[in-house]
SENU-276783 format. One line per field, with one value per atom (N, C-alpha, C, O, CB): residue number from 1; residue in three letters; atom name; y, z, x. Coordinates in nm, 3 decimals. Glycine has a CB too. Layout:
N
num (NUM	...);
residu (ALA	...);
atome (CA	...);
y (Y	...);
z (Z	...);
x (X	...);
END
This chain:
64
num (1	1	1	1	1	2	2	2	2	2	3	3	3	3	3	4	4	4	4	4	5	5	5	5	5	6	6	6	6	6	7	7	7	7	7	8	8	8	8	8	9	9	9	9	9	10	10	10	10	10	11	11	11	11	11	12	12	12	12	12	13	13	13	13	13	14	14	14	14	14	15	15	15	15	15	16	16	16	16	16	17	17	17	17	17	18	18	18	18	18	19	19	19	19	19	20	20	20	20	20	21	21	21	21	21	22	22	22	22	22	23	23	23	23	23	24	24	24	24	24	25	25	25	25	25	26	26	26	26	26	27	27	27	27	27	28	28	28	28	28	29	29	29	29	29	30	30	30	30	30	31	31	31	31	31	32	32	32	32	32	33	33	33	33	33	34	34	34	34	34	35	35	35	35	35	36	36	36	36	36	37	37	37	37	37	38	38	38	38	38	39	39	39	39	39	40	40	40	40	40	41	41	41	41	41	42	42	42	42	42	43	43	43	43	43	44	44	44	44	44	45	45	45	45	45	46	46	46	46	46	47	47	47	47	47	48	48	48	48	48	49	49	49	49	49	50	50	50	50	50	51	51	51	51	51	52	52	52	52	52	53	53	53	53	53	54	54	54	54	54	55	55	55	55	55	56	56	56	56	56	57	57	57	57	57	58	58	58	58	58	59	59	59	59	59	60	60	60	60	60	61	61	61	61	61	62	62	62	62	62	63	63	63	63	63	64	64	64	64	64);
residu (UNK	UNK	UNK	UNK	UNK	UNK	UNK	UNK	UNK	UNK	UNK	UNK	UNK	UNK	UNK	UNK	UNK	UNK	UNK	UNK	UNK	UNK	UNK	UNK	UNK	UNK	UNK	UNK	UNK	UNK	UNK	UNK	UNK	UNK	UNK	UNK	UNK	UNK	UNK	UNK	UNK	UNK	UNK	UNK	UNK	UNK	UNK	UNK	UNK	UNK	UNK	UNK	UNK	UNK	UNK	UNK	UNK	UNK	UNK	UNK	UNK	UNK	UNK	UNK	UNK	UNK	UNK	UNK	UNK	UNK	UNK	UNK	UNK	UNK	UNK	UNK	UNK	UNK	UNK	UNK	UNK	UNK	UNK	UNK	UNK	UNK	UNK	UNK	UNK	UNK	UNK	UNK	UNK	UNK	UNK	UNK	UNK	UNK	UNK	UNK	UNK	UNK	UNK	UNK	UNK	UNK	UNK	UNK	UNK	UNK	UNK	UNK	UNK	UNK	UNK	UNK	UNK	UNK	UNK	UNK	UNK	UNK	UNK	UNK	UNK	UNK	UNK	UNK	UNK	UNK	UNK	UNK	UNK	UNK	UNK	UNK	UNK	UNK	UNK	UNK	UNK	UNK	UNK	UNK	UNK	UNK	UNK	UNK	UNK	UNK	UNK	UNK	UNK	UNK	UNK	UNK	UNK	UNK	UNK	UNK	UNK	UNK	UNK	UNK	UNK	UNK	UNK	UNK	UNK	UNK	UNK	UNK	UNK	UNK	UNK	UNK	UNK	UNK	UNK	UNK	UNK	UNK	UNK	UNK	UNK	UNK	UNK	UNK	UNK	UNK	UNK	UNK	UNK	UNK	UNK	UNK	UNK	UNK	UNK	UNK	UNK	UNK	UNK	UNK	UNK	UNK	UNK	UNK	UNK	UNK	UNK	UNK	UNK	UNK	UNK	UNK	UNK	UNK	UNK	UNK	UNK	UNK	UNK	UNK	UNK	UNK	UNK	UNK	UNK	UNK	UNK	UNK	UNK	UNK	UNK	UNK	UNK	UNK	UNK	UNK	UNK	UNK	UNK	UNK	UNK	UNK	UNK	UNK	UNK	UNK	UNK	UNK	UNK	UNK	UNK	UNK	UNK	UNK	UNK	UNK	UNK	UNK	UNK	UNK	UNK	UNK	UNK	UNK	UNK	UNK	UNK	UNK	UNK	UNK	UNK	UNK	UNK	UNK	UNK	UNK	UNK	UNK	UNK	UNK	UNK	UNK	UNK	UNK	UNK	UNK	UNK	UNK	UNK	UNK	UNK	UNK	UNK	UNK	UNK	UNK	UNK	UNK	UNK	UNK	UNK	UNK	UNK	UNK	UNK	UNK	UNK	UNK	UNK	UNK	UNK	UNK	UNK	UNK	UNK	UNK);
atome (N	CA	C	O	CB	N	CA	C	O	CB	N	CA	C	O	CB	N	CA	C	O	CB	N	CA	C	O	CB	N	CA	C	O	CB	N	CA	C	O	CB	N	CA	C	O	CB	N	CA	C	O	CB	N	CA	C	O	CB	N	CA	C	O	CB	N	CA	C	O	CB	N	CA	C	O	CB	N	CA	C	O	CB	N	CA	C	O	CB	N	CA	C	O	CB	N	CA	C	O	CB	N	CA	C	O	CB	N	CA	C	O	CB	N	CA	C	O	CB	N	CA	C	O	CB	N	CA	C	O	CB	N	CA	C	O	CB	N	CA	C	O	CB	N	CA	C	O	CB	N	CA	C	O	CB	N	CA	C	O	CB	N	CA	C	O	CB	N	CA	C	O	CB	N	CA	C	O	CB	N	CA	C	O	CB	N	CA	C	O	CB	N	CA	C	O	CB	N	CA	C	O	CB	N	CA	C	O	CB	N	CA	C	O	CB	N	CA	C	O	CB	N	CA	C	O	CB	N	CA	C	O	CB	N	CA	C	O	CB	N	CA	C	O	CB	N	CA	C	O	CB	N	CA	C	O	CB	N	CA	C	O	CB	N	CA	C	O	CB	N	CA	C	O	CB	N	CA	C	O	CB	N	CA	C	O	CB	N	CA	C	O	CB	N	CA	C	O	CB	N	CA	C	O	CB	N	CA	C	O	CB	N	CA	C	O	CB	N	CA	C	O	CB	N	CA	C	O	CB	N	CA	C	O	CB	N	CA	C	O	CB	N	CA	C	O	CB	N	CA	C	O	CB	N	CA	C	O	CB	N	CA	C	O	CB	N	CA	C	O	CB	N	CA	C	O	CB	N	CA	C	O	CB);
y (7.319	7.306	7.168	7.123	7.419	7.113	6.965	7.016	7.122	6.861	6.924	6.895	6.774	6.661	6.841	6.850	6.723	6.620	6.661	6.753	6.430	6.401	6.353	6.333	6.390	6.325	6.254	6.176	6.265	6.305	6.068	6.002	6.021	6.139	6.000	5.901	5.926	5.860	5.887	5.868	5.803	5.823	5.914	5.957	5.711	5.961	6.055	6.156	6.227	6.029	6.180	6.321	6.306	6.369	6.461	6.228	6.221	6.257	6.255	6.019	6.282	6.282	6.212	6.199	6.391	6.161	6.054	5.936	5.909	6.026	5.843	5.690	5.632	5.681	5.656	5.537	5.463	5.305	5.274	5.447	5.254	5.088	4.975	4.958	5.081	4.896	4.765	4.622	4.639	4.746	4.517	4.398	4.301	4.316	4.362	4.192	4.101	3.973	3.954	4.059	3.910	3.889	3.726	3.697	3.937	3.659	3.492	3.420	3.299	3.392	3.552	3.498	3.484	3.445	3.396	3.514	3.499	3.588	3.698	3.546	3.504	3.572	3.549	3.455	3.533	3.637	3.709	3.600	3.619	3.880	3.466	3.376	3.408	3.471	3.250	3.351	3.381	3.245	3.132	3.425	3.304	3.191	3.029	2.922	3.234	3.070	2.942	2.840	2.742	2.981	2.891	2.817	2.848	2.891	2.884	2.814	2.792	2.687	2.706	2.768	2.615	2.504	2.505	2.433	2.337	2.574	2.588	2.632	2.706	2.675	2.595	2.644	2.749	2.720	2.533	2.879	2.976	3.085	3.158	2.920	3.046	3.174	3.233	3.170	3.134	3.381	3.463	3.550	3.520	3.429	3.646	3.771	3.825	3.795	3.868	3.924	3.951	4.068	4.156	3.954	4.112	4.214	4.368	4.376	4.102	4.470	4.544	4.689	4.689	4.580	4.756	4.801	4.951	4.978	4.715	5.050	5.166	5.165	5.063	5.282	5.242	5.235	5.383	5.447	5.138	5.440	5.541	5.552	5.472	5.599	5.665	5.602	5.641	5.575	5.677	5.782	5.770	5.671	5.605	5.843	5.642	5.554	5.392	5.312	5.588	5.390	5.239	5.190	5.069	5.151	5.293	5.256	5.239	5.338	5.386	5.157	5.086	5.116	5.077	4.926	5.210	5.337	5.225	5.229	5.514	5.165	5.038	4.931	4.903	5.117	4.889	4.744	4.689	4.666	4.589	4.678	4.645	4.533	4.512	4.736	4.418	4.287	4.382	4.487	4.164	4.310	4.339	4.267	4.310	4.332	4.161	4.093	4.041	3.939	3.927	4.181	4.156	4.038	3.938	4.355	4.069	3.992	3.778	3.684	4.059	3.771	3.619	3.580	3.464	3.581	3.702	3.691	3.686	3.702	3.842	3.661	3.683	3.504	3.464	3.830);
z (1.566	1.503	1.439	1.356	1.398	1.482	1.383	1.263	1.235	1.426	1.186	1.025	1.016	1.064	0.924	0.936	0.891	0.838	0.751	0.794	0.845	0.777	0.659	0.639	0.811	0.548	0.473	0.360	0.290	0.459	0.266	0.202	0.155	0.125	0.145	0.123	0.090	-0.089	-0.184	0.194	-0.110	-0.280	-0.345	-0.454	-0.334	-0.290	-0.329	-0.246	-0.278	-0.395	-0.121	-0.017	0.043	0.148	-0.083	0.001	0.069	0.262	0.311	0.030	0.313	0.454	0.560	0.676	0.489	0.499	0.593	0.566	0.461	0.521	0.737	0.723	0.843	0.947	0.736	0.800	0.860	0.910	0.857	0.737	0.972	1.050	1.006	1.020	1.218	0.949	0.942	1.004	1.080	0.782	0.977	0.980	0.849	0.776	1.117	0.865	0.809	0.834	0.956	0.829	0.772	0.853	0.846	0.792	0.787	0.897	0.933	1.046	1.063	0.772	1.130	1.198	1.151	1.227	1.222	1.030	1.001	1.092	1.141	0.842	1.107	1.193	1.140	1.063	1.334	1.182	1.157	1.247	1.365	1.193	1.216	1.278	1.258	1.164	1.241	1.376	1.350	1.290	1.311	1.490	1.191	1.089	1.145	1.097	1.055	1.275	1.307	1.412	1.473	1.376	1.412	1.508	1.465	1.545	1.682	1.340	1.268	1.317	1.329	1.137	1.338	1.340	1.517	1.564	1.258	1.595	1.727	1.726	1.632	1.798	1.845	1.826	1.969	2.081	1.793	1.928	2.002	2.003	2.081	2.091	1.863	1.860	1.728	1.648	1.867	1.700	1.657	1.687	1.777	1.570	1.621	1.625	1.526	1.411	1.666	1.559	1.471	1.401	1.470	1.518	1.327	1.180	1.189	1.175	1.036	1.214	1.201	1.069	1.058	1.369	1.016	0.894	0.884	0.907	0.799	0.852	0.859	0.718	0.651	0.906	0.679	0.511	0.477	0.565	0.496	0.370	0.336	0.266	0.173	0.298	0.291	0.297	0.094	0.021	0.448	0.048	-0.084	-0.174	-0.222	-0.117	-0.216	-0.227	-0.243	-0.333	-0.182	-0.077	-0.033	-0.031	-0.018	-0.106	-0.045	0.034	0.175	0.245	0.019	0.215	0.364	0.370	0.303	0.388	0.481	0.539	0.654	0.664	0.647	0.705	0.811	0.824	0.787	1.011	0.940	0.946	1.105	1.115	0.768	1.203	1.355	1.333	1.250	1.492	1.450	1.570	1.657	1.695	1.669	1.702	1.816	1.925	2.040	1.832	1.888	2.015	2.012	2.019	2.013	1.999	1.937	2.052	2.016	1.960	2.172	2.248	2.192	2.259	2.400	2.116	2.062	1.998	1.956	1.987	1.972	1.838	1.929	1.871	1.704	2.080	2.126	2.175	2.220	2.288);
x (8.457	8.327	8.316	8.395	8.304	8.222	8.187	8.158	8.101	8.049	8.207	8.160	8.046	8.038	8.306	7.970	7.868	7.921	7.997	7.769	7.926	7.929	7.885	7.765	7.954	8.000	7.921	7.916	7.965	7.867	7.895	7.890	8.012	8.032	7.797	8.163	8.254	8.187	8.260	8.382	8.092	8.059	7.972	8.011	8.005	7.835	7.801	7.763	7.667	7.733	7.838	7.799	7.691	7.678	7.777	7.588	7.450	7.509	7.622	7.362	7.398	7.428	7.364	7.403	7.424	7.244	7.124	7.217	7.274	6.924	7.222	7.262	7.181	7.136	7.441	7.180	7.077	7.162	7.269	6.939	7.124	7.162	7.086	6.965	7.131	7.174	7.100	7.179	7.275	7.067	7.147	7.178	7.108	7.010	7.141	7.218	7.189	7.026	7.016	7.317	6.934	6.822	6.892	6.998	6.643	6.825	6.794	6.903	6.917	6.811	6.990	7.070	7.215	7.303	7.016	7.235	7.398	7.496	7.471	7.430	7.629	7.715	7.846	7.865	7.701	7.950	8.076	8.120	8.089	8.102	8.199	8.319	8.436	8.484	8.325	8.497	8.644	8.678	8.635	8.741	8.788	8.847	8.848	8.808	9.015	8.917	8.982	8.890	8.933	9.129	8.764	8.716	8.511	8.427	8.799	8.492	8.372	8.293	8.172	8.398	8.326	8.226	8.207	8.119	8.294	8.279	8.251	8.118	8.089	8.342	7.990	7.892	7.880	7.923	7.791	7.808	7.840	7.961	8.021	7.839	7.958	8.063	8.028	7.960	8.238	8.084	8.064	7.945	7.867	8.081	7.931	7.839	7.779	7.808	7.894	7.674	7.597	7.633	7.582	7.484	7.678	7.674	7.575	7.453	7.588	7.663	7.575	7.643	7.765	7.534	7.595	7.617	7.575	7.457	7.547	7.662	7.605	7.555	7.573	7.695	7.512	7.439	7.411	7.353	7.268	7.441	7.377	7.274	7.262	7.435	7.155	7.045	7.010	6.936	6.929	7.104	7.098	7.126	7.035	7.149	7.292	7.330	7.317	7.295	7.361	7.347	7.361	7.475	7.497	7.296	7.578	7.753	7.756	7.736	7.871	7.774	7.812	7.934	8.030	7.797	7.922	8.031	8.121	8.244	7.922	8.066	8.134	7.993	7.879	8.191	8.153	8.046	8.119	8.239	8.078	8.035	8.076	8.015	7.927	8.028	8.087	8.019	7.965	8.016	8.143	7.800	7.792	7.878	7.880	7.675	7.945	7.968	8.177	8.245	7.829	8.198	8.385	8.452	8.515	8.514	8.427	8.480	8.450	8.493	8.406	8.405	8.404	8.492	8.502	8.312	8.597	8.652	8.813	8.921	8.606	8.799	8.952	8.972	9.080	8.974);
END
């Protein structure tokens, strides 16, 4: 049987997706100033709260 999840700070159970706005992106340490690399930020969020449960690249493969 699944369990609902939910909010590891206050239990809430609605989450919702966001991103960061104006284009900022997740670089890898060693290679910043390369242009064309990194990815964009995406954020689970709870929608009571506002604890950000994770946080993915859309684009991990930039990061090898």
């Amino acid at each position: 049987m699944d369990e609902e999840r939910k909010c590891p700070e206050c239990g809430g159970t609605e989450f919702a997706q966001g991103t960061f706005g104006a284009e900022p992106k997740l670089l890898p340490i060693n290679i910043i100033f390369k242009p064309g690399k990194g990815s964009e930020v995406f954020a689970e969020i709870c929608t009571k709260c506002g604890h950000i449960l994770n946080m993915r690249v859309s684009k991990p493969e930039k990061f090898k």
